[in-house]
N, CA, C and O atoms as CSV, one atom per row, in Angstrom:
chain,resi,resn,atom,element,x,y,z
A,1,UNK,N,N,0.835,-1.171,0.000
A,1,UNK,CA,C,0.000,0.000,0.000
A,1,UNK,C,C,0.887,1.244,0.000
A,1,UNK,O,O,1.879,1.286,0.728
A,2,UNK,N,N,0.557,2.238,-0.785
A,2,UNK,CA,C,1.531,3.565,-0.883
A,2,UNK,C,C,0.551,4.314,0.186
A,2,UNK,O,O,-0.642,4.170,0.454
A,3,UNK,N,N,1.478,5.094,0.634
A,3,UNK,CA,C,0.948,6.204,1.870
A,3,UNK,C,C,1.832,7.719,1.106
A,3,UNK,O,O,2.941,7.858,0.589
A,4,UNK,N,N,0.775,8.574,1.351
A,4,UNK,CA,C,1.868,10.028,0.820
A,4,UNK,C,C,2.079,10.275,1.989
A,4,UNK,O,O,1.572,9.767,2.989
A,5,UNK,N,N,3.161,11.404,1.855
A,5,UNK,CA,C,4.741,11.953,2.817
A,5,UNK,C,C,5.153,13.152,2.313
A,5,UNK,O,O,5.522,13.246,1.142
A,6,UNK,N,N,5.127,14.302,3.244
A,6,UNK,CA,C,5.031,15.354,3.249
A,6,UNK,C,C,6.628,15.745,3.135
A,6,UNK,O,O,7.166,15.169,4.080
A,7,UNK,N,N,7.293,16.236,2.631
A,7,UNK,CA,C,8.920,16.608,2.702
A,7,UNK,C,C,9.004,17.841,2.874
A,7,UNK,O,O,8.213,18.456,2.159
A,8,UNK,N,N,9.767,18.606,3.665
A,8,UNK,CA,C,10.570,19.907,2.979
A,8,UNK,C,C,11.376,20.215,3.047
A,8,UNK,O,O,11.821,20.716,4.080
A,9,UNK,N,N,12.014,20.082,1.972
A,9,UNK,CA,C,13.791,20.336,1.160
A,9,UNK,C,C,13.838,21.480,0.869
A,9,UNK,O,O,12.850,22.202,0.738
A,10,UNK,N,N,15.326,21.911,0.681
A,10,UNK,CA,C,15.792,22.967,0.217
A,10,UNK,C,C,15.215,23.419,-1.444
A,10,UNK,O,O,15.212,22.422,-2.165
A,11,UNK,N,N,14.834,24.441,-2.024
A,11,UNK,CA,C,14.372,24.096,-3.323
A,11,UNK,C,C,15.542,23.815,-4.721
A,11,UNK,O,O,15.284,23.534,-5.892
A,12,UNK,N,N,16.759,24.005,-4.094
A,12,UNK,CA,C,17.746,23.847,-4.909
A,12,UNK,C,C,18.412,22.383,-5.204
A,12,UNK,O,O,19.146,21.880,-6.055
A,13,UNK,N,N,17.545,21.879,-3.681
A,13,UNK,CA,C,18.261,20.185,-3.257
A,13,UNK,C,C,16.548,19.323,-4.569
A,13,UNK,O,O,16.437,18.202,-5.065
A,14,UNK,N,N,15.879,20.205,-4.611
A,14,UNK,CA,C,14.148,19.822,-4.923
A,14,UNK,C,C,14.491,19.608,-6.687
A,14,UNK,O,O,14.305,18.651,-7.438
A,15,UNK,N,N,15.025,20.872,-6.888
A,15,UNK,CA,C,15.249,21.180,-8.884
A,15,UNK,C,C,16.449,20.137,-8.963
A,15,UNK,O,O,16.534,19.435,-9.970
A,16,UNK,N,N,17.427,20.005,-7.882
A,16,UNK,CA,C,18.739,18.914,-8.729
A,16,UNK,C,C,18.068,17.179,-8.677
A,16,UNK,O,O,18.285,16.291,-9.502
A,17,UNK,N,N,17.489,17.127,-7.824
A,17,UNK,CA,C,16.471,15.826,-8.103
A,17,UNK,C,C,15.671,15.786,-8.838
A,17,UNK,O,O,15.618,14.670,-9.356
A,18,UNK,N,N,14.860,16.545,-9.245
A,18,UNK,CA,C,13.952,16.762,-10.366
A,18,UNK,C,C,14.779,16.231,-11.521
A,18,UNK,O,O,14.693,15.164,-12.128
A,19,UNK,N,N,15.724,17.410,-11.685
A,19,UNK,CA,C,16.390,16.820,-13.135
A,19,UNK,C,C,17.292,15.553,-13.176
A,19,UNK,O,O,17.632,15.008,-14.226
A,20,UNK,N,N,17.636,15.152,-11.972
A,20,UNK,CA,C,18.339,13.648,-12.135
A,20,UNK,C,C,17.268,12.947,-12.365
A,20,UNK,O,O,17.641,12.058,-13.130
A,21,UNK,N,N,15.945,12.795,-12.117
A,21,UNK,CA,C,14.987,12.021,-12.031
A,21,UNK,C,C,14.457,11.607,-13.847
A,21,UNK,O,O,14.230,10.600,-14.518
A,22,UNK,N,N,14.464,13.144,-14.023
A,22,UNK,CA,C,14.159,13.440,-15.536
A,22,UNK,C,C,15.142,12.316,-16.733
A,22,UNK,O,O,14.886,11.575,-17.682
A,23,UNK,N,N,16.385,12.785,-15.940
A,23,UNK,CA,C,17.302,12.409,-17.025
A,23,UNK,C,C,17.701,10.474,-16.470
A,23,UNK,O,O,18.577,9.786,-16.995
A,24,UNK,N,N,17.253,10.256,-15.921
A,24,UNK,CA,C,17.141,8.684,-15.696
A,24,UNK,C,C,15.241,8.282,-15.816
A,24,UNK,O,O,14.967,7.101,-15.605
A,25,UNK,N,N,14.685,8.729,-15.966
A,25,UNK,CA,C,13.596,8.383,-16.443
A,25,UNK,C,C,13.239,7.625,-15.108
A,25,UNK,O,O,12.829,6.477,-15.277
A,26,UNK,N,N,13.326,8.081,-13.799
A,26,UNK,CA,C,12.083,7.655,-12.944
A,26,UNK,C,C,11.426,8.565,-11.882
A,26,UNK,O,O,11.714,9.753,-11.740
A,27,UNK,N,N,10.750,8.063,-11.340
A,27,UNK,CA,C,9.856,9.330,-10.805
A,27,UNK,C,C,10.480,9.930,-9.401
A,27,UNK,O,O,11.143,9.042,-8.866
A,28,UNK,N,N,10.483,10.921,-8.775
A,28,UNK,CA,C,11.140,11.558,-7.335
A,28,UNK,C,C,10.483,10.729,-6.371
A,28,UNK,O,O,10.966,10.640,-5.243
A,29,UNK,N,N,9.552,10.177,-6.644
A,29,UNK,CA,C,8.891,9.185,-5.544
A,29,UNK,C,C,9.636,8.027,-5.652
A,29,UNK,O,O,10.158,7.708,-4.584
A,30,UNK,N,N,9.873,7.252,-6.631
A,30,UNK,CA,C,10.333,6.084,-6.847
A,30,UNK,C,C,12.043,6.269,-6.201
A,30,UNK,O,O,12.752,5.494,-5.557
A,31,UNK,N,N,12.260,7.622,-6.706
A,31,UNK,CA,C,13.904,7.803,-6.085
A,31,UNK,C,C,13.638,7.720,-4.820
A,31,UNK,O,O,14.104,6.673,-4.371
A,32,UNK,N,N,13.106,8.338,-4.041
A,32,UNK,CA,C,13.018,8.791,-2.571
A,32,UNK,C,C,12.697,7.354,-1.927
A,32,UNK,O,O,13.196,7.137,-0.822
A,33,UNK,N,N,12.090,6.585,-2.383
A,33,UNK,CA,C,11.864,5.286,-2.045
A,33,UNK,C,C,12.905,4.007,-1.749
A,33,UNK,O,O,13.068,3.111,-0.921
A,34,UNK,N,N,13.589,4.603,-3.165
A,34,UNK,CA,C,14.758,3.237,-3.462
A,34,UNK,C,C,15.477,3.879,-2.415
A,34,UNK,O,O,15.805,3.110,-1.512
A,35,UNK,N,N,15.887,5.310,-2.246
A,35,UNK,CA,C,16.830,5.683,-1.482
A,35,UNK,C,C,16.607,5.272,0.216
A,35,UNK,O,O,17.515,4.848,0.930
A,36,UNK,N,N,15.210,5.502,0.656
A,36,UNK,CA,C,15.312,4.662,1.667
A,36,UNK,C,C,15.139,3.553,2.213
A,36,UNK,O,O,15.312,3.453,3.428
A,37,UNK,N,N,14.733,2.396,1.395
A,37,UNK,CA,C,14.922,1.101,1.334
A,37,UNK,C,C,16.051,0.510,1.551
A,37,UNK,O,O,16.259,-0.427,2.322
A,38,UNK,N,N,17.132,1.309,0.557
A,38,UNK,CA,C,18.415,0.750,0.632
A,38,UNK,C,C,18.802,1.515,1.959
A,38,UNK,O,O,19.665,0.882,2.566
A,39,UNK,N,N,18.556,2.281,2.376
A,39,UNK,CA,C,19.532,3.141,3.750
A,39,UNK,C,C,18.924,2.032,4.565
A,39,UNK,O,O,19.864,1.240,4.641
A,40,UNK,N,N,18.154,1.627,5.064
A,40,UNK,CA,C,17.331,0.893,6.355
A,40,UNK,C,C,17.653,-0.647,6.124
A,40,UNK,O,O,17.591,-1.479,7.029
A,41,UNK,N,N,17.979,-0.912,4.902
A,41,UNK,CA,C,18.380,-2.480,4.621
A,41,UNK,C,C,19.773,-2.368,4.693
A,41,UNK,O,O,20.329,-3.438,4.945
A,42,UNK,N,N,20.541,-1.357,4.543
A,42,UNK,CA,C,22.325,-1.020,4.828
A,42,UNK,C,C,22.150,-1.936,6.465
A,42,UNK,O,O,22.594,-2.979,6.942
A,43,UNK,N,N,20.882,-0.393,7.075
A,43,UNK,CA,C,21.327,-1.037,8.712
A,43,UNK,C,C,20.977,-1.958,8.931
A,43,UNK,O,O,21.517,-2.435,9.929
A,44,UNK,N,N,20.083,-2.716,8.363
A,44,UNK,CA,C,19.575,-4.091,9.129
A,44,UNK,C,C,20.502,-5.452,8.582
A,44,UNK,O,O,20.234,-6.606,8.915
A,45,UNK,N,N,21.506,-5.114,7.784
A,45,UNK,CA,C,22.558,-5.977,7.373
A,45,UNK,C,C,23.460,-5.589,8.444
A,45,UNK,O,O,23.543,-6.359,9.402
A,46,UNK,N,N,24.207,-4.435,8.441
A,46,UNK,CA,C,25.377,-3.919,9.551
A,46,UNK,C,C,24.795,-4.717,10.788
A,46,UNK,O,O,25.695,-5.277,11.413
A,47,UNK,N,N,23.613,-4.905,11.274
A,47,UNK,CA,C,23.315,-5.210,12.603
A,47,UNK,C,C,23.137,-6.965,12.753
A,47,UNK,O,O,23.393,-7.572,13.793
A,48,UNK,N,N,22.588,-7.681,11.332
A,48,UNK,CA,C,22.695,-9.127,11.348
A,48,UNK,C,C,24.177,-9.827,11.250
A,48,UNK,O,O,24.217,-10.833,11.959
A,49,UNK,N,N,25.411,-9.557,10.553
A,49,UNK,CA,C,26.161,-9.978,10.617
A,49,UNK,C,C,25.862,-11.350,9.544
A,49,UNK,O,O,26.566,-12.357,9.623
A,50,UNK,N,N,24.748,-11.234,8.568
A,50,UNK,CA,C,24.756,-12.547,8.043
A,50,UNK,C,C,26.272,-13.215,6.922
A,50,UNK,O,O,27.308,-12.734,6.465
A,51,UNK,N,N,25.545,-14.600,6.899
A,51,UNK,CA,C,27.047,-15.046,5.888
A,51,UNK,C,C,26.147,-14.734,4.351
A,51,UNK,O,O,24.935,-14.524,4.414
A,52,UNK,N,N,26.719,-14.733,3.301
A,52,UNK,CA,C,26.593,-15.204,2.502
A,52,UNK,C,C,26.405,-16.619,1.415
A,52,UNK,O,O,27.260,-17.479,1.202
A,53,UNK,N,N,25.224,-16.550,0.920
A,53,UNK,CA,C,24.984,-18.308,0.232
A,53,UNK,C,C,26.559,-18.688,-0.371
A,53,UNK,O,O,26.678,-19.912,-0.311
A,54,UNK,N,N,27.464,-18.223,-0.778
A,54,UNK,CA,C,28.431,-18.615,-1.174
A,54,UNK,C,C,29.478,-18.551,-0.209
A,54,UNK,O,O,30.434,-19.249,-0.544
A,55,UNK,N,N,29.637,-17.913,0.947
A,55,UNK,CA,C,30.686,-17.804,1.915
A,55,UNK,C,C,30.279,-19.262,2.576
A,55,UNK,O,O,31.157,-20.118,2.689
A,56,UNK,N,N,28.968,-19.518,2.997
A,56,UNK,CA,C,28.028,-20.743,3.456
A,56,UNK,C,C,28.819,-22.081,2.805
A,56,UNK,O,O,29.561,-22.914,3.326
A,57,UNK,N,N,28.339,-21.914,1.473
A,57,UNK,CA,C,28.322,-23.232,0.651
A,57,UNK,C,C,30.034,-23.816,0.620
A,57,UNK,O,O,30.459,-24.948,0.388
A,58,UNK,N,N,30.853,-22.396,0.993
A,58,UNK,CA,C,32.449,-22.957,0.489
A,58,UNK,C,C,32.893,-23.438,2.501
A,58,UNK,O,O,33.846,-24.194,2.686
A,59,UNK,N,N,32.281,-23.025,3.450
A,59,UNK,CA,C,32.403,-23.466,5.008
A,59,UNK,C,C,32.829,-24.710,4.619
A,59,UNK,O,O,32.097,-25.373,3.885
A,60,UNK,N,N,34.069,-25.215,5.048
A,60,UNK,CA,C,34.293,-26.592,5.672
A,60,UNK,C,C,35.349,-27.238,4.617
A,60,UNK,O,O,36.071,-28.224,4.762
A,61,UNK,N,N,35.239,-26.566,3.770
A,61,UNK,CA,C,35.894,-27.316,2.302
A,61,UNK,C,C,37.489,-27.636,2.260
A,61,UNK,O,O,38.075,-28.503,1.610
A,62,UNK,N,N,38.101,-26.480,3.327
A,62,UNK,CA,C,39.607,-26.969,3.848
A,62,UNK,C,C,39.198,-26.994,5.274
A,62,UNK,O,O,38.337,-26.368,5.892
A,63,UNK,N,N,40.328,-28.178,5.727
A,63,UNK,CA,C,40.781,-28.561,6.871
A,63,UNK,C,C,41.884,-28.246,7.287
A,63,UNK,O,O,42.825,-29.022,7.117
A,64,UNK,N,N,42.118,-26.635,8.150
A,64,UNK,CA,C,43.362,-26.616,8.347
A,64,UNK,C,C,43.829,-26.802,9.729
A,64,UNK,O,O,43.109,-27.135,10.670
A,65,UNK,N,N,45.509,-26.479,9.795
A,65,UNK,CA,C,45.591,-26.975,11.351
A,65,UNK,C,C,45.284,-26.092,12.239
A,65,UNK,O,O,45.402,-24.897,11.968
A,66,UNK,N,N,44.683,-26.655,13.874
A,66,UNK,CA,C,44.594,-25.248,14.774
A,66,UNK,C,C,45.787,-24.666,14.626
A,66,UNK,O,O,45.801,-23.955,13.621
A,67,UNK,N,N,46.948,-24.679,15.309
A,67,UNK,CA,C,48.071,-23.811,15.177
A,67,UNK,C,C,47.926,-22.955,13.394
A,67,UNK,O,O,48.569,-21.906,13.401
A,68,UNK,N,N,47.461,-23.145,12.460
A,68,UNK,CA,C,48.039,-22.517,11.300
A,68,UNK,C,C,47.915,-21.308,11.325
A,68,UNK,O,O,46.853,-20.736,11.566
A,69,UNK,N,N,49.509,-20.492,10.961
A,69,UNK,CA,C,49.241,-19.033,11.021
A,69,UNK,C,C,49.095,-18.473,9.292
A,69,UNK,O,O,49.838,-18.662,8.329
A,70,UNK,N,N,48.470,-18.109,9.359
A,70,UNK,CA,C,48.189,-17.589,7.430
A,70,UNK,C,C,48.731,-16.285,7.546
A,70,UNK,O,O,48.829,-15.603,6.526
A,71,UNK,N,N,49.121,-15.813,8.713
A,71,UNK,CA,C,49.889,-14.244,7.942
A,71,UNK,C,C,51.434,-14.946,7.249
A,71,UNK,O,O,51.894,-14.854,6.111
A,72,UNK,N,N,52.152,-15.926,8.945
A,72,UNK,CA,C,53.207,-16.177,8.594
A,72,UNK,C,C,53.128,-16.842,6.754
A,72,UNK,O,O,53.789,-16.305,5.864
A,73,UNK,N,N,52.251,-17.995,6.511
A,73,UNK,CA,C,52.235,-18.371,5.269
A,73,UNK,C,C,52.129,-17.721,4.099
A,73,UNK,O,O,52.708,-17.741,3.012
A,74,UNK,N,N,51.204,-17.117,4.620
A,74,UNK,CA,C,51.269,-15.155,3.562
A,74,UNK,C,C,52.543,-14.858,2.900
A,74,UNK,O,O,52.979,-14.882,1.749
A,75,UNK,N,N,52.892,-14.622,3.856
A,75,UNK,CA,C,54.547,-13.536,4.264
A,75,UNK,C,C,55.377,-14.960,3.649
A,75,UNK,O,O,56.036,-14.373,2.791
A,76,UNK,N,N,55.600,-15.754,3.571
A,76,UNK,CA,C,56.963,-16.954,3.274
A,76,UNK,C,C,55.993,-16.967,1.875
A,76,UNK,O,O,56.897,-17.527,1.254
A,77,UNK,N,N,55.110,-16.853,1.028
A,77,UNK,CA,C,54.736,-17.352,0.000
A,77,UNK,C,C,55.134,-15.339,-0.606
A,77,UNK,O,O,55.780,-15.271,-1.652
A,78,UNK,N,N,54.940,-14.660,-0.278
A,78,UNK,CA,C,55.195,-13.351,-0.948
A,78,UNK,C,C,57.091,-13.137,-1.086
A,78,UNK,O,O,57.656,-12.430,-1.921
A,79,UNK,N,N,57.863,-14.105,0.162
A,79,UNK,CA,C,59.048,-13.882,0.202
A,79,UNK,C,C,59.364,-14.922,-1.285
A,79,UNK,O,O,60.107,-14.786,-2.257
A,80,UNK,N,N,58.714,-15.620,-1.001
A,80,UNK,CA,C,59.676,-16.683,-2.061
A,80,UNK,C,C,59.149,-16.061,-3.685
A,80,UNK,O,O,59.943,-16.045,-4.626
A,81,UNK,N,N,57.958,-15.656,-3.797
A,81,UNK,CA,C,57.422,-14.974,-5.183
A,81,UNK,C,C,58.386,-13.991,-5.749
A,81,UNK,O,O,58.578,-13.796,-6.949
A,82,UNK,N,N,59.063,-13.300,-4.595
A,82,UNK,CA,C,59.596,-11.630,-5.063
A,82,UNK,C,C,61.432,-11.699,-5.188
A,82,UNK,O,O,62.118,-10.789,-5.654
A,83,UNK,N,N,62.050,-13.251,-4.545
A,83,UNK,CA,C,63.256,-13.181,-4.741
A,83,UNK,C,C,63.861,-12.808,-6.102
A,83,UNK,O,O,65.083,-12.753,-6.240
């Protein structure tokens, strides 16, 4: 269900949206919308911490050792690349 929403912007902040709107062909409502959909779904990601279906699906696929340090292995695989 759409509900109207009263704004008041600067009229200079009002005409440079207008014409971005114009020149991408969608409406200041539809902008104002996407724009806060995505701001409120930013935070509700920042606050879940979820994995990703592909970070998920690759879990488990190496077995490495507890002790393994990957900077040190890092660092001895960049030393031996650059001699």
């Amino acid at each position: 269900m759409d509900t109207k929403l009263t704004l008041r912007l600067n009229d200079q902040v009002i005409e440079r949206a207008k014409e971005y709107a114009r020149n991408h062909k969608v409406s200041l409502s539809k902008m104002i919308e996407s724009y806060l959909d995505s701001v409120t779904k930013q935070n509700e990601l920042e606050n879940k911490n979820t994995v990703t279906p592909l970070v998920e699906s690759l879990s488990g696929v190496i077995d490495l050792p507890a002790d393994f340090d990957y900077k040190k292995d890092y660092r001895d695989y960049l030393e031996e690349k650059y001699k």
